[in-house]
Biopython code that builds the backbone (N, CA, C, O; Angstrom):
import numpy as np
from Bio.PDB.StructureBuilder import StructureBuilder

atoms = [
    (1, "UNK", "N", (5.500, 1.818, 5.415)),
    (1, "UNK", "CA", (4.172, 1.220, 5.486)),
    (1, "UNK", "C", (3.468, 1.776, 6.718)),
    (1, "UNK", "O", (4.146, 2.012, 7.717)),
    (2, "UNK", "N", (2.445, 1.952, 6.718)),
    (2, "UNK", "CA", (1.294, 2.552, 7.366)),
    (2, "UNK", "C", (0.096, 1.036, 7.969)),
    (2, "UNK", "O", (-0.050, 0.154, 7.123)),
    (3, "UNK", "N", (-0.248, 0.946, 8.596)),
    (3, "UNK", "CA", (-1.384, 0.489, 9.306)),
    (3, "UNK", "C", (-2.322, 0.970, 9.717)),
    (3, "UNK", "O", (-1.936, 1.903, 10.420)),
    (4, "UNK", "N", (-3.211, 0.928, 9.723)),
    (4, "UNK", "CA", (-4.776, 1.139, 10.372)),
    (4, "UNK", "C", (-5.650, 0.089, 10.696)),
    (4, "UNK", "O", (-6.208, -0.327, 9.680)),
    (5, "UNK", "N", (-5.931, -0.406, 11.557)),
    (5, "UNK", "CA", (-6.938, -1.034, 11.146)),
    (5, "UNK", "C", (-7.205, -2.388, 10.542)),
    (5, "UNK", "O", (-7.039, -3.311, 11.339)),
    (6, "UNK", "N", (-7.626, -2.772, 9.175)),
    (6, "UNK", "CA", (-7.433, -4.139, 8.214)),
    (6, "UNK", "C", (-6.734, -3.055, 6.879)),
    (6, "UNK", "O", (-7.021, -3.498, 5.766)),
    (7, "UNK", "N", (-6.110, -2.089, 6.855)),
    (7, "UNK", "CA", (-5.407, -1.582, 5.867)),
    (7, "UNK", "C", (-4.195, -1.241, 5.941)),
    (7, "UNK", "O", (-3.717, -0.312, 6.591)),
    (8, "UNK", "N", (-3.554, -2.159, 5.121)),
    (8, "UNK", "CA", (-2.199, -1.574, 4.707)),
    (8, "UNK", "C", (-1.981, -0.243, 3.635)),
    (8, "UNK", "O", (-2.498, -0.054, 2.534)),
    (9, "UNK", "N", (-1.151, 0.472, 4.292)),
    (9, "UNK", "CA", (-0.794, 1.430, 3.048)),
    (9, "UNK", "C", (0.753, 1.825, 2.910)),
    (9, "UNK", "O", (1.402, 2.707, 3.472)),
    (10, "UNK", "N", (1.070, 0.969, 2.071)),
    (10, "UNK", "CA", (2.599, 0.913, 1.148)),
    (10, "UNK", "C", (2.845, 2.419, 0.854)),
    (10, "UNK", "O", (1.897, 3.190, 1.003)),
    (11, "UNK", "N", (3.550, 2.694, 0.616)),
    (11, "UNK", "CA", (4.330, 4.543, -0.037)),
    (11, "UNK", "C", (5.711, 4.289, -0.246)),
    (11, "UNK", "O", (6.545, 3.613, 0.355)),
    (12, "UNK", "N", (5.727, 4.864, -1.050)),
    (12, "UNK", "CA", (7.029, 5.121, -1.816)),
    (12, "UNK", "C", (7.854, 6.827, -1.239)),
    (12, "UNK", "O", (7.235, 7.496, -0.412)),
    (13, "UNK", "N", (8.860, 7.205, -1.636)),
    (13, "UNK", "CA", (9.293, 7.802, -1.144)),
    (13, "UNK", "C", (9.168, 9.456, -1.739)),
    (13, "UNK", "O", (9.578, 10.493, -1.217)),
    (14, "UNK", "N", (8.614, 9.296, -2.715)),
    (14, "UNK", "CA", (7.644, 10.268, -3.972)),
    (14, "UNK", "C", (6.806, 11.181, -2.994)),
    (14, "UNK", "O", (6.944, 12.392, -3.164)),
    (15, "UNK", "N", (5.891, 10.730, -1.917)),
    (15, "UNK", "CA", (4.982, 10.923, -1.292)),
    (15, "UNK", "C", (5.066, 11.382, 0.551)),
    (15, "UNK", "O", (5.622, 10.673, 1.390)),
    (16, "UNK", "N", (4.559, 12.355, 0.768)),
    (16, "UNK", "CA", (4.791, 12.716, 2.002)),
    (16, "UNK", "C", (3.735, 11.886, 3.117)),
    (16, "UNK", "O", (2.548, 11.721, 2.839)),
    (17, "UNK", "N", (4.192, 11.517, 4.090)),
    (17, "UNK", "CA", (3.458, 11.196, 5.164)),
    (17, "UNK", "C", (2.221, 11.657, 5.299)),
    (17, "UNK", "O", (1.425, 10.732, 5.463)),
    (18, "UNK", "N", (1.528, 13.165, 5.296)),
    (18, "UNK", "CA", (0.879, 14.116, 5.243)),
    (18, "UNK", "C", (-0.174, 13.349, 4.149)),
    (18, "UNK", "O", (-1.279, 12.984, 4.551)),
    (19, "UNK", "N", (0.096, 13.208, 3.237)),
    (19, "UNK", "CA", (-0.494, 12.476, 2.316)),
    (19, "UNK", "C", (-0.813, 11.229, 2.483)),
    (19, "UNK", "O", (-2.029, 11.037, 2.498)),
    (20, "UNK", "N", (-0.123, 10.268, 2.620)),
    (20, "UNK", "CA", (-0.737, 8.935, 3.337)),
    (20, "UNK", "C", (-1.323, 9.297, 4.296)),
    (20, "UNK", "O", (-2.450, 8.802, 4.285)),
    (21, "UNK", "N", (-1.104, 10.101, 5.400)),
    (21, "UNK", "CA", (-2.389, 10.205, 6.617)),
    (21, "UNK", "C", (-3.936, 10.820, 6.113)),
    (21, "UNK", "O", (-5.020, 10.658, 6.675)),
    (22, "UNK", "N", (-3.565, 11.733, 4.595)),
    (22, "UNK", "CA", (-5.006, 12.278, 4.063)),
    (22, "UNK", "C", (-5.855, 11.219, 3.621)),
    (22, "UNK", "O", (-7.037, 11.054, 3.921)),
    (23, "UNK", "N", (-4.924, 10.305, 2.655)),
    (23, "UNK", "CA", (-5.885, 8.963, 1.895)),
    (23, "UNK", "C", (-6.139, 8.269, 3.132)),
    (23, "UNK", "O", (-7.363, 8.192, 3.237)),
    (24, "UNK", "N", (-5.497, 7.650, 4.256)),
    (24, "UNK", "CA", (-5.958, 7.053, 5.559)),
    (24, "UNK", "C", (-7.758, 7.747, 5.824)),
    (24, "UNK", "O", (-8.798, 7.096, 5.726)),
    (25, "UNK", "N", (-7.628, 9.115, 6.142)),
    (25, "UNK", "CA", (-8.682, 9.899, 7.099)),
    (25, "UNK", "C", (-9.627, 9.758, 5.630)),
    (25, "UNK", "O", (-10.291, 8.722, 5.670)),
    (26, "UNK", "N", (-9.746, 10.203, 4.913)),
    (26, "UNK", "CA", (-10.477, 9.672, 3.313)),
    (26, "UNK", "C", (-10.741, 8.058, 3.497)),
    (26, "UNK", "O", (-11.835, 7.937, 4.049)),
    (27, "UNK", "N", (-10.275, 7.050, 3.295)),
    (27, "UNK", "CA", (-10.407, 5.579, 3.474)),
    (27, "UNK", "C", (-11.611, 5.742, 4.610)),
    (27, "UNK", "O", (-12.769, 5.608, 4.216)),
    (28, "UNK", "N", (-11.386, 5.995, 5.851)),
    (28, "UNK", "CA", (-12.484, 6.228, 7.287)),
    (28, "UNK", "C", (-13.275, 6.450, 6.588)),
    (28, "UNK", "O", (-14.123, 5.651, 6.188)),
    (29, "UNK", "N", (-13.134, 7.880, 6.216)),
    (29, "UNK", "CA", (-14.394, 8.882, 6.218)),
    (29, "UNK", "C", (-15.342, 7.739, 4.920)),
    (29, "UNK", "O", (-16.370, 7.181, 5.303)),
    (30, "UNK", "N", (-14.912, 7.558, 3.671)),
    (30, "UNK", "CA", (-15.491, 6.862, 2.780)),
    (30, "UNK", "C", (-16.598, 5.098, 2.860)),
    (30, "UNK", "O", (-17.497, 4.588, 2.191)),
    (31, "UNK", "N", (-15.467, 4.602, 4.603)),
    (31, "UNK", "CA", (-16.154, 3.594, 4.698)),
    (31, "UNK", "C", (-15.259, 2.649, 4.034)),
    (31, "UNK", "O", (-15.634, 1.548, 4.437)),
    (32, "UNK", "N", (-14.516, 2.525, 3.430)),
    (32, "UNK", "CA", (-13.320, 1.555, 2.968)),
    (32, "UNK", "C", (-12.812, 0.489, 3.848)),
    (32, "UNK", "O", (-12.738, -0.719, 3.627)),
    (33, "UNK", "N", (-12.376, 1.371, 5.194)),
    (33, "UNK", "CA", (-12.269, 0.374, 5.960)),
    (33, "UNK", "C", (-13.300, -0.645, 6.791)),
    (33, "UNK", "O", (-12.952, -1.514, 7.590)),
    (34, "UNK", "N", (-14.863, -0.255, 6.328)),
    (34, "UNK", "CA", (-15.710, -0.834, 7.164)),
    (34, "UNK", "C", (-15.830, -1.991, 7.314)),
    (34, "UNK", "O", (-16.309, -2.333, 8.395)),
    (35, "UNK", "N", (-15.480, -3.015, 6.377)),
    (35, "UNK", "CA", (-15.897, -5.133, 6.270)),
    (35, "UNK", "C", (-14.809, -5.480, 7.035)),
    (35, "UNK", "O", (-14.146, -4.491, 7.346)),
    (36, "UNK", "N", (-14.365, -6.566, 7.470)),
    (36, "UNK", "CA", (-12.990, -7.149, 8.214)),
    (36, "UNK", "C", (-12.277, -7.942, 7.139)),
    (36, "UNK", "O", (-11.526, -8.853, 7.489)),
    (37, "UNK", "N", (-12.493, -7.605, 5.580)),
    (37, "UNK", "CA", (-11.981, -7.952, 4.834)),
    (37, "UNK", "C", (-10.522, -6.949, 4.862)),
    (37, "UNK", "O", (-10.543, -5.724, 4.750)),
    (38, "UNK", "N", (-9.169, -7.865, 5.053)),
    (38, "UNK", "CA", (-8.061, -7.025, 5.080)),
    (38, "UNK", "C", (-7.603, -6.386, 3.310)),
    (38, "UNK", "O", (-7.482, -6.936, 2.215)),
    (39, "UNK", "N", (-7.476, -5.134, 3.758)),
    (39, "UNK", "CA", (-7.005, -4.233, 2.365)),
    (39, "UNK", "C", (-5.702, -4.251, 2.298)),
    (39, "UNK", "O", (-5.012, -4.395, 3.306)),
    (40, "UNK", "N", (-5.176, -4.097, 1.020)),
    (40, "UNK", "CA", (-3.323, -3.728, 1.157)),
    (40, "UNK", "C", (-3.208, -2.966, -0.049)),
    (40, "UNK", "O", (-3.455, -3.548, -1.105)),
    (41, "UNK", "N", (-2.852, -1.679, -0.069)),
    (41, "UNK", "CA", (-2.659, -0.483, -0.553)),
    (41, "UNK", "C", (-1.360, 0.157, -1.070)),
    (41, "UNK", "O", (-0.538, -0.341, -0.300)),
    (42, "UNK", "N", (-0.711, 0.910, -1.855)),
    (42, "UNK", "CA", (0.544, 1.472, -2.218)),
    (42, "UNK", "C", (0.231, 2.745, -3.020)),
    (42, "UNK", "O", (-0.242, 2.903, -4.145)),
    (43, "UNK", "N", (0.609, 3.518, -2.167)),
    (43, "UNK", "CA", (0.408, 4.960, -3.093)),
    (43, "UNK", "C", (2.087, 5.471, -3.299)),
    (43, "UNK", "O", (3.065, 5.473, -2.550)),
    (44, "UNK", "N", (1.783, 6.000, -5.085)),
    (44, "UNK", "CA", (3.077, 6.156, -5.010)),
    (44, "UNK", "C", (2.857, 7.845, -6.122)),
    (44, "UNK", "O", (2.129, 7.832, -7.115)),
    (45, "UNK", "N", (3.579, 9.040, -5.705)),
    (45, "UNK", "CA", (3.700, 9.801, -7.165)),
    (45, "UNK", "C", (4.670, 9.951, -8.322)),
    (45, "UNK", "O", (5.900, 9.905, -8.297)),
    (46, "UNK", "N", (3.588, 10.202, -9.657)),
    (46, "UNK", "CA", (4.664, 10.259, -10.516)),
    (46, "UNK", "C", (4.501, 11.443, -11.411)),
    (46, "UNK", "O", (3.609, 11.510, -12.258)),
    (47, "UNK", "N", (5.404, 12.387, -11.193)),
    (47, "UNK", "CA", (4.647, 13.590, -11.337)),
    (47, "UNK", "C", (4.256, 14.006, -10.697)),
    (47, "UNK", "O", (4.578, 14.171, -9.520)),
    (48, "UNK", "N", (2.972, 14.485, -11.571)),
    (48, "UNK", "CA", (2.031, 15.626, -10.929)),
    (48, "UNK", "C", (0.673, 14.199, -10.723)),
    (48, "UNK", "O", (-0.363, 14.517, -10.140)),
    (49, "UNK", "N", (0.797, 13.037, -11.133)),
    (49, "UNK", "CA", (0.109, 12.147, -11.017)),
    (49, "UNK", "C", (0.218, 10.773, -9.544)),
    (49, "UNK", "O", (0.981, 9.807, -9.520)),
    (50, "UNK", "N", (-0.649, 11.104, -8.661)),
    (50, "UNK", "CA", (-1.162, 10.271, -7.692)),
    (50, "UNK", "C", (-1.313, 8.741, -8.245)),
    (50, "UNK", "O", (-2.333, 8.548, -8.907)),
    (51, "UNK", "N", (-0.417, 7.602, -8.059)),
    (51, "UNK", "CA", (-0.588, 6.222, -8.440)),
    (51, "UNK", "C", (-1.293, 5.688, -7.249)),
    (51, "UNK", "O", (-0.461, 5.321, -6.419)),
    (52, "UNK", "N", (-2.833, 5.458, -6.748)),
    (52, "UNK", "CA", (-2.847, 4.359, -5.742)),
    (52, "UNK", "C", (-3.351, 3.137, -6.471)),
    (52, "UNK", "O", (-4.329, 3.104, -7.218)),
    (53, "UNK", "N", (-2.130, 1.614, -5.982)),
    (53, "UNK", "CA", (-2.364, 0.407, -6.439)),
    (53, "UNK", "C", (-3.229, 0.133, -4.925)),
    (53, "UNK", "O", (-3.222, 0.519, -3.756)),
    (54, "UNK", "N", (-3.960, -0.811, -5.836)),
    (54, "UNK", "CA", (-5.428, -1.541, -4.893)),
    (54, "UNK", "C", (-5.092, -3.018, -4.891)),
    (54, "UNK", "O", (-4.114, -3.138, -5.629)),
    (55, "UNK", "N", (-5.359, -3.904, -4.527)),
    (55, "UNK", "CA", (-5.072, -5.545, -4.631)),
    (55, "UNK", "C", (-6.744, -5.792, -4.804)),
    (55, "UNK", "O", (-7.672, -5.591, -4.021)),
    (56, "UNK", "N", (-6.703, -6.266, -6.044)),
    (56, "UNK", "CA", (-8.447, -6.493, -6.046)),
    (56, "UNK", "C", (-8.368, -7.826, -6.393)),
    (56, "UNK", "O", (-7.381, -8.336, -6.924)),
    (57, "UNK", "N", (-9.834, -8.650, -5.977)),
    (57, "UNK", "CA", (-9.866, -9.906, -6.402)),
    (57, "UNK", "C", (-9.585, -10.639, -7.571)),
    (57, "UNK", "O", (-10.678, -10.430, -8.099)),
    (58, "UNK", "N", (-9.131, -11.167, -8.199)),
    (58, "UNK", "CA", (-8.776, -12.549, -9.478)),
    (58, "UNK", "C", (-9.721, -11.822, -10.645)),
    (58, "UNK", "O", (-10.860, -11.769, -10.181)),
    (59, "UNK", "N", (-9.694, -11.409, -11.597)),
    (59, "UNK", "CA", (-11.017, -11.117, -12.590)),
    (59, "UNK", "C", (-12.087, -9.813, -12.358)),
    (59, "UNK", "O", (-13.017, -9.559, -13.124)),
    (60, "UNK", "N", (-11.829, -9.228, -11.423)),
    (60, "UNK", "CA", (-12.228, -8.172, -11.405)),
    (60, "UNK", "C", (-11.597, -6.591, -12.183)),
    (60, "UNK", "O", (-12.071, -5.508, -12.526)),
    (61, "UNK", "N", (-10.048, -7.385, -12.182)),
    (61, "UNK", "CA", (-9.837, -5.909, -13.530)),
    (61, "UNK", "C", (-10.513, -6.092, -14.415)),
    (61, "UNK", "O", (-10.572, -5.117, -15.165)),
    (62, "UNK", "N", (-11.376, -7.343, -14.853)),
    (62, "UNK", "CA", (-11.792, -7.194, -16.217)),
    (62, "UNK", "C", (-13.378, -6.559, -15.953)),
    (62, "UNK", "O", (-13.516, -5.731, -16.853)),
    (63, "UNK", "N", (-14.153, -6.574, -15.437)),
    (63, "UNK", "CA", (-15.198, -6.440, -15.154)),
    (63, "UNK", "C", (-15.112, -5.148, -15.253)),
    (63, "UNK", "O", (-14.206, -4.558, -14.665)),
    (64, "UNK", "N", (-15.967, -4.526, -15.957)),
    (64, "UNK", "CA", (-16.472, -3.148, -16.577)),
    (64, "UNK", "C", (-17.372, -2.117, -15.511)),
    (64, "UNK", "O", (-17.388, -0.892, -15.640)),
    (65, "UNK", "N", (-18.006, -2.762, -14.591)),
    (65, "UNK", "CA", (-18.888, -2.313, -13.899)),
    (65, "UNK", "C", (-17.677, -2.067, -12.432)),
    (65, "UNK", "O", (-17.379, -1.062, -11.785)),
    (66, "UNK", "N", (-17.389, -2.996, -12.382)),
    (66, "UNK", "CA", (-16.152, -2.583, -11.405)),
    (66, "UNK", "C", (-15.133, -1.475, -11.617)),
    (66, "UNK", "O", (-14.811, -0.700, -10.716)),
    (67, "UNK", "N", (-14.609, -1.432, -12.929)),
    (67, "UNK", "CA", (-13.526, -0.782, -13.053)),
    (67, "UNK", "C", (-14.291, 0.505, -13.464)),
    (67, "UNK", "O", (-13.496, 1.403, -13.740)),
    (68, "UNK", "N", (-15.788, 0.922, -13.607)),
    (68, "UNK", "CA", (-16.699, 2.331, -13.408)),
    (68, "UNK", "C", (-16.513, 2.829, -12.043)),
    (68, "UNK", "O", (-16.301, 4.021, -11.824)),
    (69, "UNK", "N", (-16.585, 1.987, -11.165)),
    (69, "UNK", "CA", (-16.851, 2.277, -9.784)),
    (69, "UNK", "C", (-15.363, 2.830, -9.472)),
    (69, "UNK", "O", (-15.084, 3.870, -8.874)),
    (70, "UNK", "N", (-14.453, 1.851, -10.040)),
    (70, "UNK", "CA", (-13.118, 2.672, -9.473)),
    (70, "UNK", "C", (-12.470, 3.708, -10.184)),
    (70, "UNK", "O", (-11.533, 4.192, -9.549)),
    (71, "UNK", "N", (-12.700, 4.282, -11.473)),
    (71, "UNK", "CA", (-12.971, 5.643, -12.112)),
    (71, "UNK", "C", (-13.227, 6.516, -11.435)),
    (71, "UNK", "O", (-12.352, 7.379, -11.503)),
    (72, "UNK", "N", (-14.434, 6.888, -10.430)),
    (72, "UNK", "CA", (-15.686, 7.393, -10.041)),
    (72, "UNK", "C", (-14.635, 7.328, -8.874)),
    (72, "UNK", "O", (-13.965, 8.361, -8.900)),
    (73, "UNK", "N", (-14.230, 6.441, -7.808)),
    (73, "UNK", "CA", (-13.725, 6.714, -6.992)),
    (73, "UNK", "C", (-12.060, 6.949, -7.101)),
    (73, "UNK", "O", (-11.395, 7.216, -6.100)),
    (74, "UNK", "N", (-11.541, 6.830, -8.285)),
    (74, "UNK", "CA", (-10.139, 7.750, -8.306)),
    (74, "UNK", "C", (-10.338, 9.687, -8.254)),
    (74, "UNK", "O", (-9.665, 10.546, -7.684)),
    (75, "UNK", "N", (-11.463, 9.768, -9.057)),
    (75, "UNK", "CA", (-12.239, 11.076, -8.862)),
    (75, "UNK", "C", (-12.420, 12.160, -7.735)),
    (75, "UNK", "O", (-12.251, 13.374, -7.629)),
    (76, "UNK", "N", (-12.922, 10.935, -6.810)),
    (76, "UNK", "CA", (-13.376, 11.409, -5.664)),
    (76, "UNK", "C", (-12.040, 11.921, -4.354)),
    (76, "UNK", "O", (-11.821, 12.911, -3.656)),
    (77, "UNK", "N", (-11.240, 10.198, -4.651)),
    (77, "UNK", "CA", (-9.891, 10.644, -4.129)),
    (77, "UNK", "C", (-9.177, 11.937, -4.581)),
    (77, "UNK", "O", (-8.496, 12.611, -3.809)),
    (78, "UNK", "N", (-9.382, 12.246, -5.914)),
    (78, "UNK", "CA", (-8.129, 12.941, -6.556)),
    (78, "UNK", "C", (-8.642, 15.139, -5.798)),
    (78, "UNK", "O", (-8.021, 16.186, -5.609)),
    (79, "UNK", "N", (-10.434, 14.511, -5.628)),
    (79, "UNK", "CA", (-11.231, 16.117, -5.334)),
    (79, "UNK", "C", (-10.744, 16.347, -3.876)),
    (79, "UNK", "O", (-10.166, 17.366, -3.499)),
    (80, "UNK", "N", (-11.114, 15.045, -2.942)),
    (80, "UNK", "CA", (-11.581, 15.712, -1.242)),
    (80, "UNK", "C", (-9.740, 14.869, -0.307)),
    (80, "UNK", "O", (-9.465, 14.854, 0.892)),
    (81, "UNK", "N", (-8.857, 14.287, -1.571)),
    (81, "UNK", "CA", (-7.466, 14.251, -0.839)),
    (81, "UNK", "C", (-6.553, 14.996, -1.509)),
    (81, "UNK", "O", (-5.913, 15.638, -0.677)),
    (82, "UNK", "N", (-6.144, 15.243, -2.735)),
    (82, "UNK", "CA", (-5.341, 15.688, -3.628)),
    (82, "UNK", "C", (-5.643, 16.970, -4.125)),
    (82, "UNK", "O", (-4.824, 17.443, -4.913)),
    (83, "UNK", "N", (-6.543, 17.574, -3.866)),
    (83, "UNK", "CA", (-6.511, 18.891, -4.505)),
    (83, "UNK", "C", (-6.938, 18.405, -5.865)),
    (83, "UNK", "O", (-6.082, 18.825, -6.644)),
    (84, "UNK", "N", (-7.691, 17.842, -6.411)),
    (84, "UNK", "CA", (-7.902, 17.342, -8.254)),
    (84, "UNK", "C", (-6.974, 17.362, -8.800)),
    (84, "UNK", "O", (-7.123, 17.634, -9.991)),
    (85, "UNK", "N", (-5.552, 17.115, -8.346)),
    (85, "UNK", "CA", (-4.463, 16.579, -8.559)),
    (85, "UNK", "C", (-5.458, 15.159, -9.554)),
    (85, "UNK", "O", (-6.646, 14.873, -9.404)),
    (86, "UNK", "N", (-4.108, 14.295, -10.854)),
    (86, "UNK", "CA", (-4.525, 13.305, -11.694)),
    (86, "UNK", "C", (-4.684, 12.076, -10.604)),
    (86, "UNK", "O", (-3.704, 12.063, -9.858)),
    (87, "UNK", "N", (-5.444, 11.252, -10.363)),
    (87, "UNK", "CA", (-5.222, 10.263, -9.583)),
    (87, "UNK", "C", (-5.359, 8.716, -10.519)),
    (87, "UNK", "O", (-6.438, 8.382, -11.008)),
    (88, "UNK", "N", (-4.205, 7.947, -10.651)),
    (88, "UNK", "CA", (-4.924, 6.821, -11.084)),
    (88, "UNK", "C", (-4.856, 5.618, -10.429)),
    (88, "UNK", "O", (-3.915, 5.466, -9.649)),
    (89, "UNK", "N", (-5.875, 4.475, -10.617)),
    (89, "UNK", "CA", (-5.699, 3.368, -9.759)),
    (89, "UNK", "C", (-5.215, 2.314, -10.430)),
    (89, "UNK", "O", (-5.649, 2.039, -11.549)),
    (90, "UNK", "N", (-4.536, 1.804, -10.004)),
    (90, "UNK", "CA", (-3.861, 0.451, -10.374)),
    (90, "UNK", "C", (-4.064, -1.078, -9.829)),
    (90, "UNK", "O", (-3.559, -1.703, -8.897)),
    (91, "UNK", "N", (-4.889, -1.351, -10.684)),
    (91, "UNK", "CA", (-5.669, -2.513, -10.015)),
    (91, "UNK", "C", (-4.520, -3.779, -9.846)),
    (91, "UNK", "O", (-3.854, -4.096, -10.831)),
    (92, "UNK", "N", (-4.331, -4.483, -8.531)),
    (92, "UNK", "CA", (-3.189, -4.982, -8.710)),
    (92, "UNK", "C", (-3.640, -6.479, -8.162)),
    (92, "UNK", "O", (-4.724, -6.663, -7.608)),
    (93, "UNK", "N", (-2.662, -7.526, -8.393)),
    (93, "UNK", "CA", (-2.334, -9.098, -7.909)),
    (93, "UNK", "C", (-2.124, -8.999, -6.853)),
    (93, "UNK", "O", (-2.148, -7.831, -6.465)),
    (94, "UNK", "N", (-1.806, -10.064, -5.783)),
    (94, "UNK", "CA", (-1.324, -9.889, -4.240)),
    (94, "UNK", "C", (-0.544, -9.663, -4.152)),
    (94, "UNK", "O", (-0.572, -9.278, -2.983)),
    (95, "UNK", "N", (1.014, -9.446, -4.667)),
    (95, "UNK", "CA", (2.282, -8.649, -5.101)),
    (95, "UNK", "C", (1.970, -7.364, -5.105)),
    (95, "UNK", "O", (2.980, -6.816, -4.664)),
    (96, "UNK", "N", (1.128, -6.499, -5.353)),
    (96, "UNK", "CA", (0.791, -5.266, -5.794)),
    (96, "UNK", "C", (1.567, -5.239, -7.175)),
    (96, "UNK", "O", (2.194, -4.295, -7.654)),
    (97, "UNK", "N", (1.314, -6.882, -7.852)),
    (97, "UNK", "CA", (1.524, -6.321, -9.562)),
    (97, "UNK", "C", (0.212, -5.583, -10.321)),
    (97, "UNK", "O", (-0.928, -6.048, -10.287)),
    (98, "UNK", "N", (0.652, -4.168, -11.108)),
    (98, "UNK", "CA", (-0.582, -3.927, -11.807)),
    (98, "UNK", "C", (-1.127, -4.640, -12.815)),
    (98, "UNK", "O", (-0.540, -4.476, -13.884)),
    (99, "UNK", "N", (-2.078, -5.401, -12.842)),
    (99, "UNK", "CA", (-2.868, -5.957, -13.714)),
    (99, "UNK", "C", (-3.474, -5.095, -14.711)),
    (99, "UNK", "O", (-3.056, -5.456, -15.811)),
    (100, "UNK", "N", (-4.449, -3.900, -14.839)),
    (100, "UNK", "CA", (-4.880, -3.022, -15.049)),
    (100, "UNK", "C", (-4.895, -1.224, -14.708)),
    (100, "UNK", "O", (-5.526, -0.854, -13.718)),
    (101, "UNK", "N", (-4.368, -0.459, -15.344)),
    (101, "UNK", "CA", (-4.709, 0.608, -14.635)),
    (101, "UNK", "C", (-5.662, 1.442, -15.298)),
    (101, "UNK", "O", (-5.603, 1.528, -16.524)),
    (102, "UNK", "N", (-6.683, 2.176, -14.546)),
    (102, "UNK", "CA", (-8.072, 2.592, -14.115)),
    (102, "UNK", "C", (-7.670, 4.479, -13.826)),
    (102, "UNK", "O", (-7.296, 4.961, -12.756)),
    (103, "UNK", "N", (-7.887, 5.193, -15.073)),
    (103, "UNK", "CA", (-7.691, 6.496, -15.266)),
    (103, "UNK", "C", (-9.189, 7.023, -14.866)),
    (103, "UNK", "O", (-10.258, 6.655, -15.351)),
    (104, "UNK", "N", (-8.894, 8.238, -13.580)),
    (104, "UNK", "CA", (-9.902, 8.570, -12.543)),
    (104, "UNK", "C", (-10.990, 9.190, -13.842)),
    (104, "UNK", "O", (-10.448, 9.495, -14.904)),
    (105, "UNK", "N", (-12.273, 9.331, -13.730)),
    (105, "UNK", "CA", (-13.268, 9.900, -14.552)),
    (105, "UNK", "C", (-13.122, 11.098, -14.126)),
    (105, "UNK", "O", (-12.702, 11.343, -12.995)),
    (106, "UNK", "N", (-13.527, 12.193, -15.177)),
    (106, "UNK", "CA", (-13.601, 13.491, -15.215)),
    (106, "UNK", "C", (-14.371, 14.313, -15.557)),
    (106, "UNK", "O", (-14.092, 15.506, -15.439)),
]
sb = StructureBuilder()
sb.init_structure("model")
sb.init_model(0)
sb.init_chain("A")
sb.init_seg("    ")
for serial, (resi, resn, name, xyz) in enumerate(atoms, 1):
    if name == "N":
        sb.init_residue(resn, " ", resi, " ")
    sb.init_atom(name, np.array(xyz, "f"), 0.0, 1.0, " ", f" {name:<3s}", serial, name[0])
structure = sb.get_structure()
């Protein structure tokens, strides 16, 4: 586990350090970390596929307009951290259970 800030970032052993410090400097740069609302994060790979689980609020996997926005930003992760490596997000419970997962737009 990683700290920054109000963000946790979980990793699995799939994933190099190097990589959690890219999605970290990405998170900054994007403004993610800006509210004092605390985040808790888990990036894990499988494959050639980038898993980051998100902990999002109660009812927001279902929400359509939400789960556009996080499309759009698996995208963005997958261009300016991953090389357009597949990125998907996994919208998760406070467990980091996936509730939904959210295949990046292309």
């Amino acid at each position: 586990k990683k700290v920054f800030g109000n963000i946790d970032i979980y990793y699995t052993s799939a994933v190099t350090t190097s990589e959690v410090d890219a999605l970290r400097d990405y998170f900054i740069k994007s403004g993610f970390d800006k509210n004092d609302q605390h985040k808790t994060t888990k990036l894990n790979k499988s494959g050639n596929t980038y898993e980051l689980s998100m902990v999002v609020k109660k009812g927001l996997e279902q929400d359509q307009e939400y789960i556009d926005i996080l499309k759009k930003y698996a995208a963005y992760i997958s261009h300016y951290v991953f090389n357009d490596a597949t990125v998907e997000i996994h919208a998760c419970d406070n467990h980091l259970n996936t509730l939904r997962v959210v295949l990046m737009e292309r």
